[in-house]
C-alpha positions in Angstrom: -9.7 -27.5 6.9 -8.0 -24.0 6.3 -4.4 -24.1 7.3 -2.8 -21.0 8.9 -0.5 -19.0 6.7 1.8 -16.7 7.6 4.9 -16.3 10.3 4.8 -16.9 14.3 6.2 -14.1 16.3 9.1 -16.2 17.7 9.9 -16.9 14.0 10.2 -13.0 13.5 12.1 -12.4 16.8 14.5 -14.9 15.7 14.8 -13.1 12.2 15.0 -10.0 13.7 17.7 -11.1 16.5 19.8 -12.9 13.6 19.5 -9.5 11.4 21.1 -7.5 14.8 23.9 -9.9 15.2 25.0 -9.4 11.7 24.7 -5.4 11.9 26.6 -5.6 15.2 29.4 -7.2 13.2 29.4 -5.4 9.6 29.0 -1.7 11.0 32.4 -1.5 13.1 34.1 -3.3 10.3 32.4 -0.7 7.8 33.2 2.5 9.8 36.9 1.5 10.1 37.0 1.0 6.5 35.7 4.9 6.0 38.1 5.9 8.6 41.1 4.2 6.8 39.8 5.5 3.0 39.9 9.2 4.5 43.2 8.7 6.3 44.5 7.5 2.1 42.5 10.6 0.8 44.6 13.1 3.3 47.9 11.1 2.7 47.4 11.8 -0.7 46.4 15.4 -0.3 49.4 16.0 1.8 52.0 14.8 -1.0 50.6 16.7 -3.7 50.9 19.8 -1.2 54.3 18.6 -0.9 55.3 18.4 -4.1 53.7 22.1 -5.2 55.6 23.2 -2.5 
């Protein structure tokens, strides 16, 4: 008797649907993140213009 190796396709669609929950929760939180970092980077680069000024 040979027994069946591998994964059922519910198995994978579960996977798969647990995967897209996650990446519908990091990417917002990750592209807010960039949005902040460049808003520091311009802060910055408007003091130093300041201060040569």
């Amino acid at each position: 008797m040979e027994k069946d190796v591998g994964f059922t396709v519910i198995e994978l669609l579960i996977v798969i649907a647990i995967i897209s929950i996650i990446a519908a929760i990091a990417v917002p939180n990750l592209m807010s993140a960039n949005i902040r970092a460049k808003v520091s980077g311009v802060k910055a680069d408007m003091g130093s213009i300041a201060i040569a000024l």
